[in-house]
Wavefront OBJ file of the C-alpha trace (Angstrom):
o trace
v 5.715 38.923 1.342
v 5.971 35.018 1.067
v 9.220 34.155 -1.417
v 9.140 31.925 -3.932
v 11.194 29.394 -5.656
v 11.784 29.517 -8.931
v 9.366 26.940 -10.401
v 11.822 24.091 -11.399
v 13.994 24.392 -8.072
v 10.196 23.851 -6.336
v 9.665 21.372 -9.046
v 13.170 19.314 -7.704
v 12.615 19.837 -3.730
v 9.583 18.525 -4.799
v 10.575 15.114 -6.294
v 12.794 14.706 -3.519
v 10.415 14.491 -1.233
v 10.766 10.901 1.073
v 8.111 8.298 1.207
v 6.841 7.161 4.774
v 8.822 3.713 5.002
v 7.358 2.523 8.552
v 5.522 -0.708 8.094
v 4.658 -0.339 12.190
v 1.300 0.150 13.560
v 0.707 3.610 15.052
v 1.965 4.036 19.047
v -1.765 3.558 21.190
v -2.194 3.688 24.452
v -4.592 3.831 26.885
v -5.135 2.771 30.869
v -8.013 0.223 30.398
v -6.296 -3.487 31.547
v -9.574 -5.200 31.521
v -13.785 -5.564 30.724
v -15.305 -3.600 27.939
v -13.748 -1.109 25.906
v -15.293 2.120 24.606
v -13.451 1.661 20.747
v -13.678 -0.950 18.316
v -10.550 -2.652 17.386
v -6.673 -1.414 18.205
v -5.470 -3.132 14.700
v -4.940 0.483 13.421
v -3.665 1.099 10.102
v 0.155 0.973 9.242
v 1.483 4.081 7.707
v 1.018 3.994 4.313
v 2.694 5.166 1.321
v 0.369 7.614 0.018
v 0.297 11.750 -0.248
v -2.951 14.200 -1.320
v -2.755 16.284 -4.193
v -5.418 19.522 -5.339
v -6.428 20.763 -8.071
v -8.274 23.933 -8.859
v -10.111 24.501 -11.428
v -11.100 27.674 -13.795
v -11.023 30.807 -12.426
v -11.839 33.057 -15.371
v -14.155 33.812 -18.183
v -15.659 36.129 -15.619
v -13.592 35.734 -12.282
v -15.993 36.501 -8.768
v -14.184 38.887 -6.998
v -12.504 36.766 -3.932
v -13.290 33.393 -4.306
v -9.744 31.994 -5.734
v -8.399 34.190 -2.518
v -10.644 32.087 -0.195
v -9.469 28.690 -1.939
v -5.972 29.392 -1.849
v -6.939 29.982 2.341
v -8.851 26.608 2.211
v -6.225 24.660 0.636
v -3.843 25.675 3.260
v -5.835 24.266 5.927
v -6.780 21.060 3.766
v -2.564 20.912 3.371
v -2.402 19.265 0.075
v 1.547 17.747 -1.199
v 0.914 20.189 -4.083
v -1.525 21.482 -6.035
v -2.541 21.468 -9.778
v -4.814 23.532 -11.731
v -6.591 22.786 -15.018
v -6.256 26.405 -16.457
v -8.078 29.783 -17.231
v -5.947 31.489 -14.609
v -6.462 35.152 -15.811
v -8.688 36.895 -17.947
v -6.004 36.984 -20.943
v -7.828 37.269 -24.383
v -5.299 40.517 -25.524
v -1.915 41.183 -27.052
v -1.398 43.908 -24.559
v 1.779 42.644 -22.232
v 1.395 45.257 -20.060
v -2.113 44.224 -19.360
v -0.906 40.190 -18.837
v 1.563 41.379 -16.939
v -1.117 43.112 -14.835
v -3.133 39.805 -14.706
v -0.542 37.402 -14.023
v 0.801 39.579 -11.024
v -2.601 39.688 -9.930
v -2.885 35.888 -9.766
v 0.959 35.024 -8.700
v 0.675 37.120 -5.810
v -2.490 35.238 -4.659
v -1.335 31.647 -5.669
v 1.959 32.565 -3.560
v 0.108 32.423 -0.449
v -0.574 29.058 -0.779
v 1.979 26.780 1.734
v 2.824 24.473 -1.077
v 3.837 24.062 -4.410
v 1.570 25.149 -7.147
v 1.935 23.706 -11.131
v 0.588 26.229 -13.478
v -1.350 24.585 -16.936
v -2.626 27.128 -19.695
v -6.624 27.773 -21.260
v -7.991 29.094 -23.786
v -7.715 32.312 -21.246
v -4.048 32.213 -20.581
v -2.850 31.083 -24.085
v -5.193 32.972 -26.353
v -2.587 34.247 -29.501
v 1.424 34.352 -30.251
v 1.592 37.023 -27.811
v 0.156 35.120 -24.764
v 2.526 32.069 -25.583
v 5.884 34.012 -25.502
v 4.531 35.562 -22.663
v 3.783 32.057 -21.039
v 6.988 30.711 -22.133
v 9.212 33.481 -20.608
v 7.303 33.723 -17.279
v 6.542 29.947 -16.736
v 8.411 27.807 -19.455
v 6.858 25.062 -21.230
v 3.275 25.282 -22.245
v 3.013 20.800 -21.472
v 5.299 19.161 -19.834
v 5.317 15.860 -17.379
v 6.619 15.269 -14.255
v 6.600 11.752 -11.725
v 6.159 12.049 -8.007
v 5.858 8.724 -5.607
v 5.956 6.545 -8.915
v 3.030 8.764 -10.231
v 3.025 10.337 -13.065
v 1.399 13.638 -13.953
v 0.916 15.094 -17.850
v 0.648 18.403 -18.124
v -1.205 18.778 -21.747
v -1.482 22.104 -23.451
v -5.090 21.731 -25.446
v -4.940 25.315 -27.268
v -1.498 23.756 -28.908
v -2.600 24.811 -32.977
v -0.443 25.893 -35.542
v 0.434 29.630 -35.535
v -1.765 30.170 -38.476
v -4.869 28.560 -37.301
v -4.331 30.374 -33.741
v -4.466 33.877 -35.469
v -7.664 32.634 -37.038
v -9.460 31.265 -33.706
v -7.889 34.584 -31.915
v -9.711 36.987 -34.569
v -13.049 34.993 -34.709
v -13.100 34.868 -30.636
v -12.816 38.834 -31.105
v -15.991 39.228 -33.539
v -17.553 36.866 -31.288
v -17.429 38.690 -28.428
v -18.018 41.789 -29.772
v -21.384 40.802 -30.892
v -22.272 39.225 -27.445
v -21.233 42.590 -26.107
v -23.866 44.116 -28.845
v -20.818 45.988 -30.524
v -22.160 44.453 -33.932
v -25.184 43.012 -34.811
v -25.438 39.247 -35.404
v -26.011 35.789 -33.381
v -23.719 34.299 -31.527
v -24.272 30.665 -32.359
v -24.017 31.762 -35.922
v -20.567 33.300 -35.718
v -17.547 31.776 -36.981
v -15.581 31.287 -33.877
v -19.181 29.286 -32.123
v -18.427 26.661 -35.547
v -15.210 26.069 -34.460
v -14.636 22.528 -33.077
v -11.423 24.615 -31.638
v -13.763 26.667 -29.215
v -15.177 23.644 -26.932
v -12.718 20.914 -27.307
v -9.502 22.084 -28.384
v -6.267 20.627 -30.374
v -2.825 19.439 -29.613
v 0.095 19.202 -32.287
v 2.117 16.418 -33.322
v 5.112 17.695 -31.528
v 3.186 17.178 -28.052
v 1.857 14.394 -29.141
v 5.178 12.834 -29.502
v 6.734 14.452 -26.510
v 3.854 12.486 -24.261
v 4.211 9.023 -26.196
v 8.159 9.709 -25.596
v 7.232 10.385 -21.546
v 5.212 7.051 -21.356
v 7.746 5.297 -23.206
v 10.317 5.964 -20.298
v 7.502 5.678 -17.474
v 5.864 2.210 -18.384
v 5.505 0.263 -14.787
v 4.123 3.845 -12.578
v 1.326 3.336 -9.788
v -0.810 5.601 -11.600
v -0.934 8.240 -14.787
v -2.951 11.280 -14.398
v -3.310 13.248 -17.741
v -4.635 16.952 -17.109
v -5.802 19.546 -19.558
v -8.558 22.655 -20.025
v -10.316 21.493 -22.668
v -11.725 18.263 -23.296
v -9.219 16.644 -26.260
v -10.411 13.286 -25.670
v -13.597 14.502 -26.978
v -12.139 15.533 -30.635
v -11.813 12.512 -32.677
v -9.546 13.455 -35.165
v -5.303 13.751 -35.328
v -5.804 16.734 -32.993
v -7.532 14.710 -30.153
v -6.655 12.275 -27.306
v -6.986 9.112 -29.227
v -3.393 8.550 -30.286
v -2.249 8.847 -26.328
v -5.524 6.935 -25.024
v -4.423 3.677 -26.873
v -1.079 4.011 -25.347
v -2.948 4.841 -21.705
v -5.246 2.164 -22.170
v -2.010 -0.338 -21.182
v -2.121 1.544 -17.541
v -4.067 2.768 -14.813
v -5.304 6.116 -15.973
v -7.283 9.219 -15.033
v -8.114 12.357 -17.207
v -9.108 15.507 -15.649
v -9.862 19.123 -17.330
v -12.055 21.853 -16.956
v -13.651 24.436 -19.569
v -17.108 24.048 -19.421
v -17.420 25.197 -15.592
v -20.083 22.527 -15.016
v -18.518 19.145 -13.272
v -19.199 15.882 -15.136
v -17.966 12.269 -14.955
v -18.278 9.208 -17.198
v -16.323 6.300 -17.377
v -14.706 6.356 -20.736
v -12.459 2.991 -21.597
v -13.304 1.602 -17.894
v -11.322 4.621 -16.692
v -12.763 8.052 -14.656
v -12.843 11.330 -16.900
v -13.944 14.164 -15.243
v -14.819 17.600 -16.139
v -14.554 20.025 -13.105
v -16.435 23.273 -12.327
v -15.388 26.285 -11.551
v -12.759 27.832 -8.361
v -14.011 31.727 -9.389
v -15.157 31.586 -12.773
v -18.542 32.201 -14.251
v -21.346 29.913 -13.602
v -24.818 29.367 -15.295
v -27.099 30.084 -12.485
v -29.585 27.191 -13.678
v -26.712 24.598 -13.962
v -26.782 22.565 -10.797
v -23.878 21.137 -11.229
v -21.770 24.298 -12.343
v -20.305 25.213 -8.517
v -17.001 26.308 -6.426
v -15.254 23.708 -5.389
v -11.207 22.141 -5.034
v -10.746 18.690 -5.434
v -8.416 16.206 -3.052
v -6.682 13.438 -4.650
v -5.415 10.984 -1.846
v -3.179 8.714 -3.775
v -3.111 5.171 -1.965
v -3.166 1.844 -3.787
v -5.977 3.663 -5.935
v -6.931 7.046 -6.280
v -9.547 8.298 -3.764
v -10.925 11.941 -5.332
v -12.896 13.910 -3.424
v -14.634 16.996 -4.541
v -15.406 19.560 -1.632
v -17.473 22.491 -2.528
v -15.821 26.026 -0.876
v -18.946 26.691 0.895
v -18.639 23.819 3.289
v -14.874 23.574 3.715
v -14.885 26.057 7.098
v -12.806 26.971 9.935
v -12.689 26.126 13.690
v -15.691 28.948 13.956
v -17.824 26.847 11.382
v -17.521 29.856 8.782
v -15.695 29.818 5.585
v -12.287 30.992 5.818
v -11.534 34.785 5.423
v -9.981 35.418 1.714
v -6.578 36.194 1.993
v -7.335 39.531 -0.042
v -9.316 41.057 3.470
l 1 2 3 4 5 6 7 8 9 10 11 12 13 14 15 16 17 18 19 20 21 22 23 24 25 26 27 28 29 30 31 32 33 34 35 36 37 38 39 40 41 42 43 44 45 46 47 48 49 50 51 52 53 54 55 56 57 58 59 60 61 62 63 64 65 66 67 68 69 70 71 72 73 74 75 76 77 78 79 80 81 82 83 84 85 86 87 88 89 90 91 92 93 94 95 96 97 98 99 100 101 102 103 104 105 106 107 108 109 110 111 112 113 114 115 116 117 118 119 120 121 122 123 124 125 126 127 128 129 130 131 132 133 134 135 136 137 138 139 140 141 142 143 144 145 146 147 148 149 150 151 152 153 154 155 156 157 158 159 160 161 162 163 164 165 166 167 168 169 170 171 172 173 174 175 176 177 178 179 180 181 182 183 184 185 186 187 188 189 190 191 192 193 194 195 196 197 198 199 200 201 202 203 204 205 206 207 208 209 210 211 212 213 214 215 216 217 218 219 220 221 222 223 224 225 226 227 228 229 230 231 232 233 234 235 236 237 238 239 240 241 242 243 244 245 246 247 248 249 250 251 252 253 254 255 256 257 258 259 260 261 262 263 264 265 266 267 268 269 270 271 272 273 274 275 276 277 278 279 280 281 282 283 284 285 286 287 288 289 290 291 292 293 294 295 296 297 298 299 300 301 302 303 304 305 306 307 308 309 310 311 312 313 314 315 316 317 318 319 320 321 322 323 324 325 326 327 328
């Protein structure tokens, strides 16, 4: 089995990666010495100072058996710097550690096989009550966190960051929720407690995190880019518990906010700046919803940002079929 680093040892090889310093054109030759040529120009392209990123997106609130598996395959062909996710990693939603244990060996073990290093970021899946955050915290550390890589910087947010109280609460209506979609009790769904909660689609983050980021951008004011990831959408809530406080401080920089949740992909330009929602690597999709598919998404980090979304179905091998999932 493929070994691991521990994640902040991966996390430090990682920042010491070196940036390509030749300012040279590429080596071309050929044995044409006069008339026509079959190419177009021999000004190629110096090497520049750029690396690709992934990111995956959610793999739960009903995970399709293999599809993560065949990702993880994909990316290592695609050969990404490093790849991100946007949460809802496991199935979570219990207080049972023996069952998150279960899950999260289930997912490591997959996510292992990958050829580079992978950052983990929390849902509403993976970070559901107390429980799931001690277990987070003693298997991967902080819930947010930031770190800079080529003079980019990368925030990590945690958007199911409430007060223990009002976590207990959201945990317990989720549960009655659920239980009547599962037609355990009787009732509608969009009349339950938990479906009011402005918690449930677009999360909340804490003044603590706040401060930590506004600290982070304080100390990182001149990067090439920010990106600012998250599962739920917290630039959508409008209140102290939303995006706004960091967004005025972002609007002073080149910017772009990614998340995932509503396993449907979206983007909109939001303060002249891309926010995008992704869909889904292996979770549930609405069969109606065009635009809820499996896909990874490339970040080639140049003088700008170049993303690129490539659904799984038409990222294949050198025998034009989708790579085999690493789980056959």
């Amino acid at each position: 089995m493929k070994l691991r680093l521990p994640f902040f040892l991966s996390l430090g090889l990682l920042l010491l990666g070196c940036r390509h310093q030749s300012s040279t054109a590429p080596k071309f030759e050929h044995d044409l010495t006069a008339g026509p040529t079959p190419w177009t120009s021999t000004q190629f392209e110096p090497e520049e100072e750029d690396f690709t990123f992934a990111i995956i997106s959610d793999l739960n609130g009903g995970e399709r058996e293999g599809v993560y598996s065949t990702a993880v395959a994909q990316l290592n062909r695609l050969d990404p710097t490093f790849v991100l996710s946007v949460g809802d990693l496991i199935d979570g939603g219990t207080e049972d550690s023996l069952q998150l244990a279960k899950e999260w060996d289930s997912f490591e073990e997959r996510t292992a096989r990958l050829n580079m290093p992978f950052f983990h970021l929390g849902g509403n899946h993976d970070l559901t009550n107390p429980i799931m955050r001690t277990f987070w915290k003693n298997r991967f550390g902080p819930r947010y966190y930031h770190f800079l890589y080529e003079d980019v910087l990368f925030l990590m947010l945690d958007s199911e960051d409430y007060e223990e109280k009002r976590m207990l609460e959201i945990y317990h209506a989720r549960a009655e929720a659920i239980k009547i979609l599962d037609g355990e009790v009787e009732g509608k769904y969009e009349e339950s407690a938990y479906y009011h909660m402005p918690e449930r689609r677009i999360g909340g983050i804490n003044r603590e995190q706040i401060d930590y980021f506004k600290k982070v951008l304080d100390k990182y004011p001149d990067v090439r880019w920010t990106f600012v990831l998250m599962h739920k959408p917290l630039w959508m809530r409008e209140d102290s518990k939303g995006l706004g406080e960091l967004e005025t401080l972002l609007n002073s920089r080149a910017y772009t906010v990614i998340n995932g949740h509503f396993h449907s992909f979206s983007h909109r330009k939001r303060q002249g700046r891309d926010y995008m929602i992704l869909g889904t690597t292996g979770g549930s999709q609405n069969p109606t919803d065009t635009m809820s598919f499996d896909h990874v998404t490339l970040v080639r980090m140049a003088k700008e940002p170049v993303i690129t979304h490539l659904k799984m179905e038409g990222i294949l091998d050198e025998t034009g079929q989708v790579p085999k999932s690493t789980d056959e």
